[in-house]
ZAZA-334668 format. One record per residue (C-alpha): residue number from 0; x, y, z. Coordinates in steps of 0.001 Angstrom, whole numbers, plus 500000, padded with zeros to 6 digits. Layout:
! residues N
NODE/pos/xx/yy/zz
NODE/NUM/X/Y/Z
...
! end
This chain:
! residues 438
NODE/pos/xx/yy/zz
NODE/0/341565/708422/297815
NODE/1/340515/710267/301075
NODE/2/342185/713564/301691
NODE/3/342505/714991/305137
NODE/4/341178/718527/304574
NODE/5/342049/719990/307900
NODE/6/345943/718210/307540
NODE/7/346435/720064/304268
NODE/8/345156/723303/305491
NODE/9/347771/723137/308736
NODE/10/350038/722052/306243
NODE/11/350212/725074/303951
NODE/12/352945/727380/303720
NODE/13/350093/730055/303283
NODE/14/348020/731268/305811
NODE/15/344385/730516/306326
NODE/16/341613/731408/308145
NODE/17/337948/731638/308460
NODE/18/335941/733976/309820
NODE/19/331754/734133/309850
NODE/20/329703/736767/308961
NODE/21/330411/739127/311989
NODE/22/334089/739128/311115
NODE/23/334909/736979/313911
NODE/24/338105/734141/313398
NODE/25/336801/730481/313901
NODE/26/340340/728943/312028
NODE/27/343604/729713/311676
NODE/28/346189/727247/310186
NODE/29/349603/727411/311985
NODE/30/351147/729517/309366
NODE/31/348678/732457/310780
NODE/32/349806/732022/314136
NODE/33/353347/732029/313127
NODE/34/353083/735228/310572
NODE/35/351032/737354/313530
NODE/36/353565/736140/316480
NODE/37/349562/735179/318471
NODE/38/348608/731654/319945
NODE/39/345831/730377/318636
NODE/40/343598/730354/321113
NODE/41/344255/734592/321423
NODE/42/343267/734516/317605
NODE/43/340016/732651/317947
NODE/44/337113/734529/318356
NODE/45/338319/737983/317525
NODE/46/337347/739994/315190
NODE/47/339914/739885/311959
NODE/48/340224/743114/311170
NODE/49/341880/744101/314055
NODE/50/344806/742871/312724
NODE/51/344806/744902/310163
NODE/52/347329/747999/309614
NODE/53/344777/751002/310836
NODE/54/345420/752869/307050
NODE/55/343726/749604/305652
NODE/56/341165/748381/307930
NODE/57/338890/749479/305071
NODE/58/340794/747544/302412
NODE/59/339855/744539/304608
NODE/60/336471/744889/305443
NODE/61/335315/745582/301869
NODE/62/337202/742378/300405
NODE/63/335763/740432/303286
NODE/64/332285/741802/302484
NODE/65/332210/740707/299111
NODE/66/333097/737454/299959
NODE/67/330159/737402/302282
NODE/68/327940/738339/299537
NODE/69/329250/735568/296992
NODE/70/332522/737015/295390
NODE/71/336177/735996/294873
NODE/72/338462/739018/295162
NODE/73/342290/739224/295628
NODE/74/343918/742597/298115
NODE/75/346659/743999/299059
NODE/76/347276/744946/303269
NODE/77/349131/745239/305778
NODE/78/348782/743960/308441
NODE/79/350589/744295/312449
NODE/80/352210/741528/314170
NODE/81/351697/740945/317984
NODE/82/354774/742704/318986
NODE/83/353539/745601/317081
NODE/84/355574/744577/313753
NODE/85/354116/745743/310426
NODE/86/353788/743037/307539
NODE/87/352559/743380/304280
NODE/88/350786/740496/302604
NODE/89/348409/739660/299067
NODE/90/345167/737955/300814
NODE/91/342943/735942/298828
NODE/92/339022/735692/299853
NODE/93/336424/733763/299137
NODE/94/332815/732068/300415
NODE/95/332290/729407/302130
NODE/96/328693/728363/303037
NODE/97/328784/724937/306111
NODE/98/324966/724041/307666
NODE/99/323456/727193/305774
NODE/100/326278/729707/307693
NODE/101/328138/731891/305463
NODE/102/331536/732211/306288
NODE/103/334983/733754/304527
NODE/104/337723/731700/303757
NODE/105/340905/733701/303655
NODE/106/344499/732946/302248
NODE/107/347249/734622/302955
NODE/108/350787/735190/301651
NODE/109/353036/737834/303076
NODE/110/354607/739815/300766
NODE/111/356704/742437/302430
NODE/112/360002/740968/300810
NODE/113/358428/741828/297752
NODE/114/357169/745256/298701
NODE/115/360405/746005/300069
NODE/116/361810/744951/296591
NODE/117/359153/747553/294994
NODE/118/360312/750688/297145
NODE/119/364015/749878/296378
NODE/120/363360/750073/292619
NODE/121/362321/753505/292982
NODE/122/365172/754326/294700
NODE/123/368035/753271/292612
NODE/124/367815/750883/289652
NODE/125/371408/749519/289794
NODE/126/370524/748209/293493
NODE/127/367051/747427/292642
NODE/128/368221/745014/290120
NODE/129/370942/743444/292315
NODE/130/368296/742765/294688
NODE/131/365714/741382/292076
NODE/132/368071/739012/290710
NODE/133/369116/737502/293962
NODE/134/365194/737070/295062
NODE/135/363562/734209/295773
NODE/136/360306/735732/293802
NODE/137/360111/735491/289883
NODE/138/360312/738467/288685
NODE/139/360176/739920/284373
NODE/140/359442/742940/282925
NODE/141/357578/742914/278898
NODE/142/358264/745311/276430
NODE/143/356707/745402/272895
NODE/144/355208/741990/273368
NODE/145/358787/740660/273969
NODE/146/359878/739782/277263
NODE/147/362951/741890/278209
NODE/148/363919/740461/281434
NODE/149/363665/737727/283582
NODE/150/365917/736717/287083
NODE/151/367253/733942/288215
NODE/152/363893/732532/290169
NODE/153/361540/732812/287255
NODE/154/364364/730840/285652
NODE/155/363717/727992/288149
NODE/156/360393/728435/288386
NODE/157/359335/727891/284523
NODE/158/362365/725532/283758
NODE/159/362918/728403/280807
NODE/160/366482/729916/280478
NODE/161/366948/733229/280058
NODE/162/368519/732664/276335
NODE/163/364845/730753/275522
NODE/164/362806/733780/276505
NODE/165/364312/737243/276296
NODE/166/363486/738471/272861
NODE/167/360781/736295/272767
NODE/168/357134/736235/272843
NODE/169/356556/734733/276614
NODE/170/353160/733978/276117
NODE/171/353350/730607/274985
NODE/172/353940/729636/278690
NODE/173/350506/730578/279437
NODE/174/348000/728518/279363
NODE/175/346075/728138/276449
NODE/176/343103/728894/278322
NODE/177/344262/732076/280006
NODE/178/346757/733061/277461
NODE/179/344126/735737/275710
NODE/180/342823/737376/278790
NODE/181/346147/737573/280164
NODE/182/347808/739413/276771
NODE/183/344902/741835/276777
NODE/184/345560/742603/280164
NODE/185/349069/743425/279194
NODE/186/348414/745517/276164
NODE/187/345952/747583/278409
NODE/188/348322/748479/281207
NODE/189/351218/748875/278942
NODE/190/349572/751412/277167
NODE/191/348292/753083/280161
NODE/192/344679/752072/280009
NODE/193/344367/749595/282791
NODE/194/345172/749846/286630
NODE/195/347437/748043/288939
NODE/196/345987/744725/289698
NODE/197/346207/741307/291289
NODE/198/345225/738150/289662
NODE/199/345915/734802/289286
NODE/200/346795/733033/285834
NODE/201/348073/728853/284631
NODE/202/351105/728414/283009
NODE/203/352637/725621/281632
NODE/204/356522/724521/282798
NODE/205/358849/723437/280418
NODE/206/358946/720150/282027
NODE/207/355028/720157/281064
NODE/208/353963/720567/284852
NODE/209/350585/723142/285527
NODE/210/351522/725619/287882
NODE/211/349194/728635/289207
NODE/212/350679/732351/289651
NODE/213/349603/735579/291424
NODE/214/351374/738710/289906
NODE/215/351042/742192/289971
NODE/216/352030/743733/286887
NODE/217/352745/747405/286604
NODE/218/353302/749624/283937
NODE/219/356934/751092/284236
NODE/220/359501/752884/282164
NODE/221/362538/750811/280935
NODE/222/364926/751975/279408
NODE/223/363178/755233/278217
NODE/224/359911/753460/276881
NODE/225/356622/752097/278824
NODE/226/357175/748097/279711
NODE/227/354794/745685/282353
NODE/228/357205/744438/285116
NODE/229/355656/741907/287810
NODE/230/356760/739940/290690
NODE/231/355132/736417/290789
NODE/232/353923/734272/293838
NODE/233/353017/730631/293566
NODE/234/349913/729893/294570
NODE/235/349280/726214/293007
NODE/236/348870/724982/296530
NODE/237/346169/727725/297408
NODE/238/343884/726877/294162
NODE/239/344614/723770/294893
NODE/240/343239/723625/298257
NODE/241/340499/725860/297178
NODE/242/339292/723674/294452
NODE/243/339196/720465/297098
NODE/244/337580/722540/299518
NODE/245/334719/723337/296526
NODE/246/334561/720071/295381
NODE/247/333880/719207/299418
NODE/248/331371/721584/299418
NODE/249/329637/720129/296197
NODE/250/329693/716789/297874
NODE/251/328156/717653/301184
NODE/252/325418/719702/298990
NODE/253/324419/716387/296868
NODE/254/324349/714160/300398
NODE/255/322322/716799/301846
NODE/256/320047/716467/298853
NODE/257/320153/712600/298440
NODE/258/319188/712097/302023
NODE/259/316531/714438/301705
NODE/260/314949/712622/299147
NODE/261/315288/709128/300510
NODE/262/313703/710513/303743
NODE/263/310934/712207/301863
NODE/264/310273/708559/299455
NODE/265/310655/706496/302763
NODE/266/307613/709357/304667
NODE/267/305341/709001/301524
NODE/268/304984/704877/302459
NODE/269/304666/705368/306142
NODE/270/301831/708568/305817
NODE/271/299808/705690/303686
NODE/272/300338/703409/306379
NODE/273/298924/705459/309061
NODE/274/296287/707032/307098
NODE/275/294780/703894/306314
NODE/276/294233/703758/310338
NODE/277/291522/705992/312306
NODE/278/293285/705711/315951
NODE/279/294480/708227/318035
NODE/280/298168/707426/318158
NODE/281/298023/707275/313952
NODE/282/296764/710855/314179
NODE/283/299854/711987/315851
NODE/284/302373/710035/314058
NODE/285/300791/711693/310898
NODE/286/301073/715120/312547
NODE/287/304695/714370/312908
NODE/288/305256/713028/309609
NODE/289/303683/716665/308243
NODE/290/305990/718290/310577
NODE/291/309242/716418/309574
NODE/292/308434/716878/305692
NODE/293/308122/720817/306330
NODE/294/311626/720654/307839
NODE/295/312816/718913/304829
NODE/296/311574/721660/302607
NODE/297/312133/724291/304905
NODE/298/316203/722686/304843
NODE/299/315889/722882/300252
NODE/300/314837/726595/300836
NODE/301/317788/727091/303020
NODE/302/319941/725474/300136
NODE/303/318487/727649/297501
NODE/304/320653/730795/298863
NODE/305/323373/729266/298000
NODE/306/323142/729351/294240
NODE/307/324501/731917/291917
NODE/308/323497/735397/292420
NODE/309/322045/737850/289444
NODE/310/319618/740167/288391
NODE/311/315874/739233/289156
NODE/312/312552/740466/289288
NODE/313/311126/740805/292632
NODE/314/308003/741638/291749
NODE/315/307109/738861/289292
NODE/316/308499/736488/292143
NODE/317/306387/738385/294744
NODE/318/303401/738547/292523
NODE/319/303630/734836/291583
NODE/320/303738/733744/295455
NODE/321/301110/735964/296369
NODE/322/298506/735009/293969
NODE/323/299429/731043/295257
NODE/324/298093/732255/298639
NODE/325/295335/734179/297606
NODE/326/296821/737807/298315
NODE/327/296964/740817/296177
NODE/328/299937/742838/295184
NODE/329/300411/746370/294890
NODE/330/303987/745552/292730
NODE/331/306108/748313/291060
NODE/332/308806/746571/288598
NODE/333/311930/745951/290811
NODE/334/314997/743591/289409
NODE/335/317456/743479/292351
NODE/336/321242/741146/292953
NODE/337/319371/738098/294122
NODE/338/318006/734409/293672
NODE/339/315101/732351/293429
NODE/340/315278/731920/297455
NODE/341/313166/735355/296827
NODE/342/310416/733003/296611
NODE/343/310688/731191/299949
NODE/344/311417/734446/301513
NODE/345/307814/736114/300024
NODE/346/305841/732777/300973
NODE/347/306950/733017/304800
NODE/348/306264/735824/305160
NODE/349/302967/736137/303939
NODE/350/302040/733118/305163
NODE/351/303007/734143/308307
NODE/352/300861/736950/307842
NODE/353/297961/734913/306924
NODE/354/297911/732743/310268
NODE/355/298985/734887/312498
NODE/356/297606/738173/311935
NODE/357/294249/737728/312148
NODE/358/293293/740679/309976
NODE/359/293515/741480/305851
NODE/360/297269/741151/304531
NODE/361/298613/743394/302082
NODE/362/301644/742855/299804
NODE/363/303319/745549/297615
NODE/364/306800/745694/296236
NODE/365/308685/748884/295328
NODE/366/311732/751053/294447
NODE/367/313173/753501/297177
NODE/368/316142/755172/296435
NODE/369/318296/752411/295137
NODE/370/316679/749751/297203
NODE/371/314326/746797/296245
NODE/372/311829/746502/298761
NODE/373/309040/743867/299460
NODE/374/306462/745057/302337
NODE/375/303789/742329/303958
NODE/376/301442/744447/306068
NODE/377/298358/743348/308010
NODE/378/295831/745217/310270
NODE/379/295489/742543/312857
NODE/380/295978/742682/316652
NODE/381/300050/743259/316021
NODE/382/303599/742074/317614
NODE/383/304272/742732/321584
NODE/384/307543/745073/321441
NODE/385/309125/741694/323767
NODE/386/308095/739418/320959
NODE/387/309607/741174/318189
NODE/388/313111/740982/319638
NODE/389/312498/737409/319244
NODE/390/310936/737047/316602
NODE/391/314220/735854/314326
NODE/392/315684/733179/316373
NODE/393/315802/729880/315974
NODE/394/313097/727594/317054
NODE/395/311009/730901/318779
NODE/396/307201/730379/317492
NODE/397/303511/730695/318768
NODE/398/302191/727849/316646
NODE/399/304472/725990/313542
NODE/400/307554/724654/313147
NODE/401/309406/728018/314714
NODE/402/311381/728052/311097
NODE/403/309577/730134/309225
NODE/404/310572/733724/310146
NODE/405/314434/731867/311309
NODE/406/314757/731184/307290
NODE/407/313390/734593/306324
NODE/408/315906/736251/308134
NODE/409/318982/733668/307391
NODE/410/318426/733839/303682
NODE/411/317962/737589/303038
NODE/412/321517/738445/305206
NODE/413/322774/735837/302695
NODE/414/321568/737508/300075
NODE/415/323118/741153/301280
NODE/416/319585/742032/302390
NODE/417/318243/743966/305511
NODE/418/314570/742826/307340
NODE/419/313408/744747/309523
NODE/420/309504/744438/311571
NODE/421/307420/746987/312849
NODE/422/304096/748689/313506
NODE/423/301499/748693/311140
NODE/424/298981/751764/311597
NODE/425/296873/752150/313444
NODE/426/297035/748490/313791
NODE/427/298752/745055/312932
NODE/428/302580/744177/311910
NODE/429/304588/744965/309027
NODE/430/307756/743305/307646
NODE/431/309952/744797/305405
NODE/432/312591/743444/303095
NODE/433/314976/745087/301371
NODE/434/317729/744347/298488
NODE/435/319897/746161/296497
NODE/436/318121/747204/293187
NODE/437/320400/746874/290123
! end
């Protein structure tokens, strides 16, 4: 079955977007353009959080930073409409990685009804529940373990009448899978030891169907004694579309891959070919054969950022590399929130070091005040100042492929990292990398 990606997406009654790493929108589904009352083409290219309510621009910008740097979170913001109308909604955030670019795909839901709902219950109780039972949002409250009560949408919602579970234990509608985490969870916030929070759970309908929720349970009083009351929010369609969207990813990952190594197999047969031949034209076919099976590897090191972040040592990598090439290393013990693309990152740049310099190259990796850092000095003739603005892009070289120092840089902001170059003294270059020690 083939499944229009982009369809679904414009189909959704959720809003979605992408933005890249600068916080600048590259999609929005037409939901976003009807929720924020902007064309499309006005939404493209600016920078996302400038739709956000000014109290929680920060809200935004640290959700959409830990997507950049690998995580899934839920949040809560507002946000203001084009004709200056303020909406509240739960956004969802997560990474997405296309041709080595990280980017943050972003869900929406708007969920003012549902704050509105909130801020009446504090007000009066008698109108509150009027209002709650009439909603369009499930809604319960749990008390002792039993569920106490439930309106008329969580009725429809679960297929469960209210006579099958008030009294009850309502846990059985949980997935088995989620079912403990989600009951510890509960007996944490009803006893006061856990924080309002968003997150997403299975249950299972009565008529057997697998449904996803968002909720935000509380802890409130009822009735003179501490109880969890939530709203609820369908999201089946977003995890849904998220889990395509991953399994899309996954499939353009193992193409990538699979070409990679045909074209590699297919380069082995034609370098014995040519090598078997002494003529001028063989030698720079071969030449181009080298060059086209360091793009291939230089393409797997790109790849590598992409897998699962943790705790490493940098200096064992660094040490490991550096004694490949021939270099010593001046390494204090560093683990910092990285990868094994720590590798290709440390044999760049000392490479690089190696032929180009044209002096000694030192290597040392240290701790600085909660940073990881990896230094690659030299003492040779050193970087024009109009070279080293350069020195990152794509394709800019004085001899090589013009990748090296492009992939240095790409996978250490994917990694959260910061590289900076400068002066060595009295003379030569030094490049410094830098990661968040854990």
């Amino acid at each position: 079955m083939q499944i229009n990606f982009e369809e679904v997406a414009e189909k959704s009654l959720s809003g979605i977007y992408i933005h890249d790493k600068n916080f600048r929108i590259v999609y929005v589904n037409d939901m976003v353009v009807r929720a924020t009352k902007y064309s499309r083409d006005e939404l493209i290219g600016i920078n996302v959080l400038d739709l956000a309510h000014p109290d929680d621009v920060q809200i935004s910008f640290d959700a959409a930073k830990k997507a950049l740097l690998g995580e899934e979170t839920f949040y809560e913001v507002r946000y203001c409409r084009k004709d200056g109308e303020v909406r509240w909604v739960w956004g969802f955030a997560r990474p997405l990685h296309v041709n080595g670019e990280r980017y943050v795909l972003g869900n929406w839901i708007d969920i003012t009804r549902v704050k509105e709902l909130e801020q009446k219950l504090k007000e009066s109780e008698e109108f509150y529940r009027s209002l709650i039972e009439d909603s369009l949002t499930p809604v319960y409250i749990i008390q002792d373990g039993k569920m106490v009560y439930v309106n008329r949408a969580f009725e429809e919602y679960t297929g469960y009448s209210k006579e099958e579970v008030l009294g009850k234990d309502p846990f059985f509608i949980i997935h088995p899978e989620d079912r403990e985490e989600v009951y510890a969870k509960y007996i944490e916030r009803e006893t006061g030891k856990r924080d309002v929070d968003t997150y997403s759970w299975r249950i299972i309908t009565k008529s057997g169907e697998l449904r996803w929720l968002t909720a935000k349970p509380s802890r409130i009083t009822y009735k003179g004694r501490p109880a969890v009351a939530a709203t609820v929010v369908d999201t089946t369609s977003i995890h849904n579309l998220n889990e395509r969207l991953r399994m899309r990813e996954d499939y353009l990952r193992l193409l990538n891959k699979v070409l990679r190594h045909d074209i590699a197999n297919a380069l082995v047969l034609v370098r014995a070919v040519l090598e078997e031949r002494e003529d001028e034209l063989s030698k720079k076919a071969l030449s181009r054969v080298d060059h086209i099976t360091r793009l291939i590897r230089e393409v797997a090191n790109l790849e590598s950022a992409l897998d699962e972040m943790g705790p490493v040592r940098m200096d064992r990598i660094v040490e490991e590399v550096a004694e490949s090439l021939g270099v010593s290393c001046d390494c204090e013990e560093v683990e910092v929130m990285a990868n094994e693309s720590i590798r290709t990152i440390a044999f760049n740049l000392i490479q690089n070091a190696i032929q180009h310099s044209g002096g000694d190259v030192f290597v040392e990796v240290k701790k600085d005040k909660g940073w990881g850092v990896l230094r690659v000095a030299d003492n040779g003739k050193g970087i024009p100042e109009h070279v080293k603005e350069r020195i990152f892009d794509e394709g800019f070289t004085t001899g090589g492929t013009g990748l090296g120092l492009f992939i240095v840089k790409k996978l250490t902001d994917i990694l959260g990292g910061v590289i900076s170059v400068y002066d060595n003294k009295p003379t030569g270059t030094v490049f410094e990398v830098r990661f968040r020690a854990v």
